[in-house]
N, C-alpha and C positions, 0 to 999 in steps of 0.2 A: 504494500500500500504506500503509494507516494502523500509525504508529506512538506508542509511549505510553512518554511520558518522565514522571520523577518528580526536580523537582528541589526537594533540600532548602535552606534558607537555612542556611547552612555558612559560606558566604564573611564578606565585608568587605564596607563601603561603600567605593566609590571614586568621590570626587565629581570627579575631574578628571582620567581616563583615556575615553576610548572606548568608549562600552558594549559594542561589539565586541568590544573586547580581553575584557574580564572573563573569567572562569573560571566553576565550574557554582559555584552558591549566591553566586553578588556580587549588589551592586545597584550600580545609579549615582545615585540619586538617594531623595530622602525627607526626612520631617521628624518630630520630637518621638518619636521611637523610638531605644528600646538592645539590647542583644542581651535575648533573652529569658534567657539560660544559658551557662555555658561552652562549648557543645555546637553553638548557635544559635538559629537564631529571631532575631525582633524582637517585642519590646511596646512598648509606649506609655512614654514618660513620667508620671511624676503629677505634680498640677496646684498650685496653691499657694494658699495660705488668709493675711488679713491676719491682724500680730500687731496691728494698731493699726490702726481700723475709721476715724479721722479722720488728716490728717495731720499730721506732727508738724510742717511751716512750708513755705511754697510757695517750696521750696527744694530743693535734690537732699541724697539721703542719701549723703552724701559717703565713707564709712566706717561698720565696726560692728566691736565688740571685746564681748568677755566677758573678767570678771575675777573671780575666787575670791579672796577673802582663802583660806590655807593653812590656817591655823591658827582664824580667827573661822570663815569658813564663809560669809560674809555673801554673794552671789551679786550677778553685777550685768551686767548687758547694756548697752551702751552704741551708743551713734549718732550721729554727728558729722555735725550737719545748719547748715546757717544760721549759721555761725560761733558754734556753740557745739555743749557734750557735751551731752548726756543720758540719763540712766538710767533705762530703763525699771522701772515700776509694776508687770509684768506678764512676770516670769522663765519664759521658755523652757523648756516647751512652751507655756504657758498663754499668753493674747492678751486684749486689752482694748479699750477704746472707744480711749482715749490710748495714746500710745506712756510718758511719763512728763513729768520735768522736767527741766530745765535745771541742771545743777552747773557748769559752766564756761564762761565766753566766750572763744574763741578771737579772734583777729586777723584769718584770713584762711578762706578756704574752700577751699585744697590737701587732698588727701586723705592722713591721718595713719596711723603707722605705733606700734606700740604693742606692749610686753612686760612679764612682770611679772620684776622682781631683789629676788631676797632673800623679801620681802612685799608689798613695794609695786608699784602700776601707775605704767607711764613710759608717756608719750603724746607723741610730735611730729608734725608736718607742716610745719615751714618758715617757721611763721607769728611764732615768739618760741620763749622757752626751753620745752625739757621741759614738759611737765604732770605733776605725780607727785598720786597721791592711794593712801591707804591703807585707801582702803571707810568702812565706817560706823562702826568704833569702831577703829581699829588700836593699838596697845600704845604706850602713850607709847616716848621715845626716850632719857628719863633720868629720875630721881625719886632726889631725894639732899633727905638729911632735916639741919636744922642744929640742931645741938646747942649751946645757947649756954650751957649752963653749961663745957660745952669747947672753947668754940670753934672746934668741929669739924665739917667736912661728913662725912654717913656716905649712901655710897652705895649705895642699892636695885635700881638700872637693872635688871640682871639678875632680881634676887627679882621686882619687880612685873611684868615681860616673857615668864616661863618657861613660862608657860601650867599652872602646875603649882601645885593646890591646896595643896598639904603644905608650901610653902615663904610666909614674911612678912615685909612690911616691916614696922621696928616707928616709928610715929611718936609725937613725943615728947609727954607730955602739959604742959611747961611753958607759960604766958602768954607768953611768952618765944621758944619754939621756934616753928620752922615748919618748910614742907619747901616742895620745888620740883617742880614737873612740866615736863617739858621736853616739845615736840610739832616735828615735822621744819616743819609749815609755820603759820600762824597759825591758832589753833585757836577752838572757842568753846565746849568742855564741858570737864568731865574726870570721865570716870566709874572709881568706884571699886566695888570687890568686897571687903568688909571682912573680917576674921574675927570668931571668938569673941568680941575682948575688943574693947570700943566704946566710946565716952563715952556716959556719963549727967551728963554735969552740964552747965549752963546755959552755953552758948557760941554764940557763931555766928564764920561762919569766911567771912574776906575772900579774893578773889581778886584779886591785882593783876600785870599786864604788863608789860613793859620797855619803856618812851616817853619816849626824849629822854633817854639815861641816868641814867632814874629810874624806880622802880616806880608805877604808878597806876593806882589801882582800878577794877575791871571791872563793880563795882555785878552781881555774881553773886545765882542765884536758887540756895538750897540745895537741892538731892534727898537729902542725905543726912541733915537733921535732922529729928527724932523730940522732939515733947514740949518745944521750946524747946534741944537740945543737937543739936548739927554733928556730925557721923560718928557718929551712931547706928544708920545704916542703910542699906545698900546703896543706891546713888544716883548721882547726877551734878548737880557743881555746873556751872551754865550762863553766858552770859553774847552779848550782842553780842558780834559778830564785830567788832574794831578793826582797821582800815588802818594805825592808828597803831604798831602792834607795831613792836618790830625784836628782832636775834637778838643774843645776848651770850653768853659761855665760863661755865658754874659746874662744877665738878669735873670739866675737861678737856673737857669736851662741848658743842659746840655748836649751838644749837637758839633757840626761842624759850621763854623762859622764862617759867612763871606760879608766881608765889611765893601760897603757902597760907598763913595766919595768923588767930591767935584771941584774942578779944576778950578770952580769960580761959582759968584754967587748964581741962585738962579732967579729968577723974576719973583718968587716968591713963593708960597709953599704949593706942594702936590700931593694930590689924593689918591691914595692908591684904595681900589675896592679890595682886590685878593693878590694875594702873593702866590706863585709857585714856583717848584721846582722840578729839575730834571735830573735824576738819577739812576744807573743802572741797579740792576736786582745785584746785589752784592750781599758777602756773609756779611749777620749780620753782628754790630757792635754794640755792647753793650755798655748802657747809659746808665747814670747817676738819676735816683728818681725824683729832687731836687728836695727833698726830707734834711734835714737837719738831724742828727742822732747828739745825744750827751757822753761827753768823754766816760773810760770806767777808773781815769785815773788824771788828774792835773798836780802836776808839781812844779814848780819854782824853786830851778836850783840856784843858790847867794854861794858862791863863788868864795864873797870874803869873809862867809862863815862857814864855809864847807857844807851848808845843809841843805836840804831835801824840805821844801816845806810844802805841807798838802792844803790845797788848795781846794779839791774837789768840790766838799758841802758849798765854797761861795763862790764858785762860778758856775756852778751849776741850776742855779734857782731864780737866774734874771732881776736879782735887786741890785738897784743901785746903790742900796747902802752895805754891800758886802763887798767886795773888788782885791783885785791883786795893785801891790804898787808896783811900778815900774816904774819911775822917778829914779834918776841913777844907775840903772841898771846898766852893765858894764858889758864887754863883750864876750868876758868871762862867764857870764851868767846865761843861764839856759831854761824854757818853758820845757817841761815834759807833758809829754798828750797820750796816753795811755785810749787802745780802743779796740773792741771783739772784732774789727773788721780790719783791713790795708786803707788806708785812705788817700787821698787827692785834692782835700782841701782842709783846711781849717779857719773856724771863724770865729771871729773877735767882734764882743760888743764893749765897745768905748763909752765910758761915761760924757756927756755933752757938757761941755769948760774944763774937763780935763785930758784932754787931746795930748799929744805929745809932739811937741813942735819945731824939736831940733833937727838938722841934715843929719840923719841915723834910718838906715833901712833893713827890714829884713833881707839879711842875702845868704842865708844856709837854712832849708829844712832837713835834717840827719833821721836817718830809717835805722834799724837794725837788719843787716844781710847774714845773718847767723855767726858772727866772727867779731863786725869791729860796727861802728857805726859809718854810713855813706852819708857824704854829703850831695843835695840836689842844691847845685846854684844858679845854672841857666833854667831861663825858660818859665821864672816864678811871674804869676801876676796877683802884684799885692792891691787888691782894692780898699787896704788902711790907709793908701798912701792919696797924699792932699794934692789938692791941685799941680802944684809945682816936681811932684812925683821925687820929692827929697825927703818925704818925714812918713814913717811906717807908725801905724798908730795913730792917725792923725782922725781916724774916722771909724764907725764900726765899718767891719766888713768880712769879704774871705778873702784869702789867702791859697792860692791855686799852686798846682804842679801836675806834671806829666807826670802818672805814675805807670805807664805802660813800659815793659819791661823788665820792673822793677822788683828785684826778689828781698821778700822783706818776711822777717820768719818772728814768729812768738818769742818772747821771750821772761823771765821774773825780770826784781830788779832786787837792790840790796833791801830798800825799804816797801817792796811790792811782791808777796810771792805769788800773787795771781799771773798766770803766764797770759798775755796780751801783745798788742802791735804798737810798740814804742816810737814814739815822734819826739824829737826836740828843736826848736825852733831860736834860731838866734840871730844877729845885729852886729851891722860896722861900726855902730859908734855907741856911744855913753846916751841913753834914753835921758832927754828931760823938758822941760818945758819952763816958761816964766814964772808959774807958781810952783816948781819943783813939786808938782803930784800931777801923778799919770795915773788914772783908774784902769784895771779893766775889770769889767762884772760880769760877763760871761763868756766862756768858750766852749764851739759848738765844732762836730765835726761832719765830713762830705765823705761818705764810705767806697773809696774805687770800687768801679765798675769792672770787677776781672772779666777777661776776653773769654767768650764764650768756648766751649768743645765742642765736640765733635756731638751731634747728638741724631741719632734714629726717626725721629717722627714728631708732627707739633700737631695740638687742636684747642681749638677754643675754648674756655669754659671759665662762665660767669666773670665777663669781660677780660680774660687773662687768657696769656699763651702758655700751654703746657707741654713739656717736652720731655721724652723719654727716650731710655737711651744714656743716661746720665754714666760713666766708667767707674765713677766714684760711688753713686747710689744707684745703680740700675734697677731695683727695687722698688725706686721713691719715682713721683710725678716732680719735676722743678716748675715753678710758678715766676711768671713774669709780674711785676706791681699792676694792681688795675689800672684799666683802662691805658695802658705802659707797655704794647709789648717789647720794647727794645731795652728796657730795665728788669735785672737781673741782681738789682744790691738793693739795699735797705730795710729796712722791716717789714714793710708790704711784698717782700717776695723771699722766696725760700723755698723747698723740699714737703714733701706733703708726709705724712705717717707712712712706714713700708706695708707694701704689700705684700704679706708673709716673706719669706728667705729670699736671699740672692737672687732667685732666677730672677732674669733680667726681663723688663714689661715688654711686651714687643707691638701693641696698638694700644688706641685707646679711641672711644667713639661718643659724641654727646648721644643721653639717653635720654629722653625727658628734662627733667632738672639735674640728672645725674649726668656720669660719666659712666661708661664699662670700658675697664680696664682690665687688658686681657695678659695674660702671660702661656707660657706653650702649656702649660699641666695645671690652669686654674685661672676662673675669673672673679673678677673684685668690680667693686662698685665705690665711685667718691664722690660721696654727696658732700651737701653744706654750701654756703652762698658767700666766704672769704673764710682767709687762712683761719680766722677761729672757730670758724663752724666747720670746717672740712674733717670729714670721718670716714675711714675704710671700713667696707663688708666684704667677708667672702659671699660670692656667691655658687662658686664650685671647685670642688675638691680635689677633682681630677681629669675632668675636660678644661683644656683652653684649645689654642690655636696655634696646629705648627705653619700656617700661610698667613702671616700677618694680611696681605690684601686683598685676602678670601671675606675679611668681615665688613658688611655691609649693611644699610639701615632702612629696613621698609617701613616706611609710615602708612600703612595700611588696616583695615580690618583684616584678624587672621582667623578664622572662627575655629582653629583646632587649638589655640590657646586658650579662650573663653568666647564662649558664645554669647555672651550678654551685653559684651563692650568690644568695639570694637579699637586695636591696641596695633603700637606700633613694635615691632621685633628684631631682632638683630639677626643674621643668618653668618653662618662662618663655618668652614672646612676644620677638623680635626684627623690626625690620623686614620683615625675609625671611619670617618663619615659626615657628612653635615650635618650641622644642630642649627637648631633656633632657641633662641632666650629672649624674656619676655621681662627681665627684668629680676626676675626669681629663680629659676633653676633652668639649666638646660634641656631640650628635650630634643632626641634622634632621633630627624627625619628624611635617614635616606635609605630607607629597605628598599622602595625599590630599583636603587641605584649600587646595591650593597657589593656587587660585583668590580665594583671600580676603586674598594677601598679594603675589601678583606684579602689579604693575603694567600686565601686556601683556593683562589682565582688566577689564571693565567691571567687575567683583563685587568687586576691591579694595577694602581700609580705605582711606577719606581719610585725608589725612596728617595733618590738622587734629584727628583721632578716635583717632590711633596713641596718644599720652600716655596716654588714659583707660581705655584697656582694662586688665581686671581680668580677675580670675579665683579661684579658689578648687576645693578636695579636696573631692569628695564617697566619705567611705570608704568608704561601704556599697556604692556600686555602682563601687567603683574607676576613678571617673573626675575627670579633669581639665577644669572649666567655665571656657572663656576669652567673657568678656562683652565686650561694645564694640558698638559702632553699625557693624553690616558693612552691613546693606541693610534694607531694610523690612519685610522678611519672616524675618529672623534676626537673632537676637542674641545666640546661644551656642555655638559652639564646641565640640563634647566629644569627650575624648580617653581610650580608657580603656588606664591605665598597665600595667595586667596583663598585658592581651593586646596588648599596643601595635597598635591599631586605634583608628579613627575612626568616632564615628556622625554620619549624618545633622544638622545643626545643629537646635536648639530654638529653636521662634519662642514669643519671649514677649511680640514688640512687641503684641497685640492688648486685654493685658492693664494690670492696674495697674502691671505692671513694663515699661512703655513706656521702652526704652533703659535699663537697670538699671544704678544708678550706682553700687554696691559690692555686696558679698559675703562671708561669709563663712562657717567650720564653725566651732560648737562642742559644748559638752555640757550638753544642760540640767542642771534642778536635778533630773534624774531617772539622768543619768547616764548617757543615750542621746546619741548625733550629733544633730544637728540641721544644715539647712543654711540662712541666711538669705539674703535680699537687701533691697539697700535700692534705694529707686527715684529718678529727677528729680525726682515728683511729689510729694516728702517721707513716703512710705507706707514701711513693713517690711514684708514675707512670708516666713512660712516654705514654702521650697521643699519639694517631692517629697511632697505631702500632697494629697488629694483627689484626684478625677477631672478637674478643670474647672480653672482659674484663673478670679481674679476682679478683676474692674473697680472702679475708684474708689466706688463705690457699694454693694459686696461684693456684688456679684450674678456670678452664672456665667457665664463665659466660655469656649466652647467650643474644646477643645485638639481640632484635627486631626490626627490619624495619617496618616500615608503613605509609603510604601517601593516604588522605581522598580525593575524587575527587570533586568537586564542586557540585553545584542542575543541576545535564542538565535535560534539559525540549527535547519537542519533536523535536523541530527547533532550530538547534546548537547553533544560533548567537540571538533566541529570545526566554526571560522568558516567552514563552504562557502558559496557564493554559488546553489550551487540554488534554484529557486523550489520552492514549496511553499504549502497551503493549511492551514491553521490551523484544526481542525475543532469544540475542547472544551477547555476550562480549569477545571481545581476547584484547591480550596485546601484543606491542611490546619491548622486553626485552634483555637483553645480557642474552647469552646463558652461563649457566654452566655445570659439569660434574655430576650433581644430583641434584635432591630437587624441590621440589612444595611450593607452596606455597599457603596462604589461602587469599581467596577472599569475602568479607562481603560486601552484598547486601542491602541496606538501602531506601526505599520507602517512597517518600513523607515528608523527612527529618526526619524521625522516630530516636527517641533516642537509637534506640538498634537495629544491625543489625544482616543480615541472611547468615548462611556460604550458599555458593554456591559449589555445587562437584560434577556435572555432565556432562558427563556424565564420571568426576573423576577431582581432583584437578587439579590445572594446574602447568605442570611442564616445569619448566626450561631448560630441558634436550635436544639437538638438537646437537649431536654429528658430530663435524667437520665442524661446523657452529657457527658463534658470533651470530647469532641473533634468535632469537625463537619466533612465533608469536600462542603462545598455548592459548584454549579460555572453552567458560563454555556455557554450554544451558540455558538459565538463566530462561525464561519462568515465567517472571511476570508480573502480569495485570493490568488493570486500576491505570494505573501510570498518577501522574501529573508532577514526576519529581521525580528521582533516584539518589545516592550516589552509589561509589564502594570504600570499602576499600579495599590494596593488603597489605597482612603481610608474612614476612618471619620469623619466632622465630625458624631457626633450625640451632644451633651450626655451626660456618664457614662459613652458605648459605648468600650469599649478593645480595640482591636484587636489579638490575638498571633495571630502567623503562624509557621507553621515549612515550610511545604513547597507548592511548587504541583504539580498532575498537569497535564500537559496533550498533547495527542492533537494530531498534522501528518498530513500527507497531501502525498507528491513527484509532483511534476508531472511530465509528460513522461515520455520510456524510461525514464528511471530508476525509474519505477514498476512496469515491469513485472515 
């Protein structure tokens, strides 16, 4: 008795169960197809088109990052090839011969990890410090105007940074005045956006750098002169990029500073709306986060009493009725500054009528280098000193130095056995003044900014930049000062609690309000909203992550976590398998992908291949792509987080993306997803575009469909072992404009199937029609139970299936 079963593709893939087992609508096997719908079906994948038609170096694309300035707008695609960045020429969607140029050489060729804090991009991979860069014009970092008929700094930072037309600096029009642009790393423009009122009179306007603590000219090209006069015109004055730069404090801020000045007066003053700068992405350097700390030790050594006298309690508490005298004080005589940090500056508040007014200057600040004391005497800038720049002490202020360099170790003292960073500070001449009393009532210190290492990976969290990777704490998260990321001293930043032992952190991802921080054998969680609320939790004991850029972030409903809320989860590769974490415990979910990760599998990752694997969200189709070298025939993974099911792997080795060496999602300049990848071959594609992939050559490359159908047996809903003859197979399909497709018949789960083409292949073809229900005379016998595979491998043809017919026949009495 013939019978006619209709089963629909409802089910799952299940690539590593029994095809017996399966249920009605599974498969066991396929490739480069997803579900067609929430409902079912399978379609095709789409295929991927180059953004960069040459390569960008015969090299692997190691990494890819997009960054937005927030407020500029400026857009930028980046690609971490060949031990260096570069930014693409050709902003996402749009594609180009070239990928672009080269802004950064890196060290090494690990793959980097990168976030934007505040406005700026931070970049690591392990190879040297941070990379921070602020795009193509970011907003200078200070701009303080000096006023020399008062001897006054007057600071703009804010006005020129606001982004807001209505508000101006005003710079001054004397011979005399200047102002200062400050830039976070060394810069080579500074463009300005002026107002209404401009110069017109005959000036040209010098730019000089801080080198060797001195300023020196940068031999600038003006944009902004007009007619023979400097700031008459919207512009940017230029300049070689100098190596020679270093960073110095002017109005608390520290940066690199380029001092503006003019040949002559100007007509009078200019407004400037906003300042900017131009700087390459360079490591980056760590700043002073303009805090003032209290010494843990002040002595006054008297020379002509031989003593040590402590000073501490009264300079410590800002009255002016407590003070050190310094009236007399000889050259014999020495300030010691005791401090838990290296420092770079020290500050002095001068009591107001007791100044110190004689030709006498500080000119030695002495460190301790483990052995003897060094003197620093170039390169000091005393802001105690008075107008006439002959009398130290003549005003509160600090007291500067280059401390880069500079090895300066703990040490006791005879009257101090707390071991700390020793300073003593001293003077060419005899201190004194007309009323022979010289107060001072407090001293503060400015804690060097030590040069950052080498560090693994940075990410944002609760305004701060956090980095791991650390040689010394690998363990600990390092915290940059809020809203600060280029500050790395002071009390606002430091090391976070460890999480658990040594093993070193290898990501870390914002969760929510949290972080997940993951290490290879265990994940942690770092909550709290600043260093004093910050607190570790474990959250697993024995799964982390051995592919740091396998972890990714779905902001989605996942209804196999809870069905009640819909939650966003984290997905990430383990030795074992993929998990998702929710926040609370892990949970593995890749049974049926289980073949690509258990060892008792010829089809396992080499262990050699585990590091490299990637991954990355494609939001549009809700799915999780785990990339890595599994076999020769696959090289993606796909997970979709919605429906927590797995599809058939994507073979992209045939293509330009032979073993695809990163990935990732952003948003073009249009404002859409986008997914890309980068390749060994040094090529970018963007994924899920066209019908075909394409080869180094950008020619088409034919994407094969195919999906393996389960063991049906004679009785749809039961594994019986009755024979039966297999009489007629059709399929329901979306109709296209051409193309058949091949159909492989498999009997009794035989390893190697049979084309079926009777009475001719089956074709897609139903003109004026979406659906086509075209079928095969199949006519085979003494079945215990059958397989169909459908493939499409013809150039543009896409294969969607949603259902097959097919017609048995029971052998024997059971037929009667």
């Amino acid at each position: 008795m013939l019978k006619l079963y209709k089963e629909p593709f409802v089910g799952k893939y299940h690539g590593n169960d029994s095809p017996i087992l399966l249920g009605i609508g599974d498969i066991c096997d396929g490739k480069n197809v997803r579900k067609a719908g929430p409902r079912g079906g399978w379609k095709p994948r789409k295929g991927c088109t180059l953004h960069n038609t040459t390569t960008i170096a015969a090299a692997p694309v190691k990494s890819l990052h997009q960054y937005t300035h927030p407020r500029n707008s400026d857009y930028h695609f980046i690609a971490q090839c060949n031990s260096n960045l570069y930014d693409a020429t050709n902003d996402p969607p749009a594609t180009g011969t070239t990928f672009g140029s080269s802004i950064s050489t890196l060290a090494g060729t690990t793959s980097g990890f990168s976030d934007m804090v505040k406005e700026w991009w931070l970049y690591a991979d392990g190879s040297g410090g941070p990379v921070v860069w602020g795009g193509d014009t970011p907003f200078c970092t200070g701009f303080v105007v000096w006023d020399n008929s008062e001897s006054a700094y007057i600071d703009y930072t804010r006005i020129v940074s606001d982004n807001d037309s209505s508000t101006e600096a005003i710079v001054l029009g004397a011979a005399s005045d200047v102002y200062y642009v400050c830039s976070p790393e060394i810069a080579e423009a500074i463009t300005l956006d002026l107002g209404s009122t401009v110069n017109a009179a005959a000036a040209t306007a010098t730019v000089s750098s801080w080198q060797s603590g001195a300023w020196s000219d940068r031999s600038a090209s003006d944009g902004t002169a007009a007619a023979g006069a400097t700031h008459a015109i919207d512009g940017s004055l230029t300049w070689t990029r100098s190596a020679n730069d270093t960073m110095r404090v002017i109005g608390g801020i520290m940066g690199y500073w380029y001092k503006v000045s003019f040949s002559g007066a100007l007509t009078g003053s200019v407004d400037v709306i906003s300042c900017k700068v131009i700087c390459d992405p360079a490591r980056m350097t760590n700043k002073w986060n303009g805090v003032y700390q209290i010494p843990t030790g002040i002595r006054f050594y008297d020379a002509s009493a031989t003593e040590y006298e402590d000073y501490l309690g009264q300079l410590s508490n800002v009255s002016t009725s407590q003070y050190l005298q310094l009236n007399d004080a000889t050259t014999s005589d020495f300030i010691y500054i005791k401090s838990p940090e290296p420092l770079c500056g020290l500050g002095f508040g001068v009591v107001a009528g007791y100044e110190q007014t004689d030709n006498a200057q500080v000119d030695s600040i002495e460190y301790w280098d483990g052995d003897s004391w060094n003197a620093i005497t170039t390169g000091i800038i005393d802001e105690t000193l008075d107008g006439g720049a002959d009398s130290s002490f003549a005003q509160s202020g600090t007291i500067w130095w280059n401390a880069a360099g500079l090895t300066v170790h703990k040490r006791t003292m005879p009257f101090d056995s707390g071991p700390g960073y020793w300073y003593r500070v001293s003077w060419d001449a005899t201190l004194t003044n007309a009323g022979d009393d010289i107060r001072v009532c407090f001293i503060t210190t400015a804690t060097f900014p030590k040069a950052l290492g080498a560090y693994s990976g940075v990410v944002e969290f609760k305004g701060r930049a956090l980095l791991w990777g650390d040689t010394e704490f690998p363990n600990r998260l390092r915290f940059s000062a809020y809203d600060a990321p280029d500050c790395f001293s002071g009390d606002d930043s430091g090391y976070t609690d460890i999480f658990g032992n040594m093993e070193e952190i290898v990501c870390a991802k914002r969760f929510y309000n949290e972080l997940l921080v993951f290490k290879e054998h265990s994940i942690w969680l770092l909550e709290g909203y600043d260093p004093s609320t910050f607190g570790v939790a474990r959250v697993s004991e024995t799964v982390g992550t051995c592919a740091p850029k396998s972890v990714q972030i779905a902001e989605a409903g996942f209804p196999g976590m809870n069905v009640n809320e819909p939650l966003t989860i984290v997905a990430f590769m383990d030795t074992d398998g993929v998990y998702v974490i929710d926040g609370k415990k892990p949970r593995k979910v890749s049974g049926p992908v289980d073949h690509y990760f258990n060892t008792e599998y010829s089809t396992a990752i080499g262990a050699s291949n585990i590091p490299d694997c990637h991954a990355h969200i494609d939001p549009l189709n809700n799915e999780y792509q785990l990339h890595g070298s599994f076999l020769e025939t696959v090289s993606t993974l796909v997970y979709n987080y919605v429906s927590d099911e797995w599809y058939p792997p994507f073979d992209r080795n045939s293509s330009v993306l032979l073993a695809m060496s990163s990935a990732v999602t952003l948003r073009g300049t249009d404002g859409r997803y986008y997914c890309y990848a980068g390749a060994y071959t040094g090529y970018v594609a963007r994924l899920e575009n066209d019908t075909t992939d394409k080869n180094s050559s950008n020619q088409d490359v034919i994407i094969t469909h195919q999906i393996k159908t389960r063991a049906i047996s004679l009785e749809q809903k039961l594994s019986t072992t009755l024979r039966f003859d297999f009489r007629r197979a059709n399929i329901e399909a979306q109709a296209r404009s051409s193309g058949t497709i091949t159909t492989k018949f498999y009997k009794d789960l035989a390893t190697s199937g049979t084309t079926i083409a009777i009475p001719a292949a089956i074709s897609l073809v139903n003109t004026g029609y979406n659906l086509v229900t075209d079928g095969l005379d199949v006519s085979q016998y003494d079945c215990s139970c059958f397989q169909l595979e459908f493939i499409a491998a013809t150039a543009d043809l896409e294969l969607e299936i949603w259902s097959i017919l097919y017609e048995v026949e029971a052998r024997g009495e059971i037929a009667v």
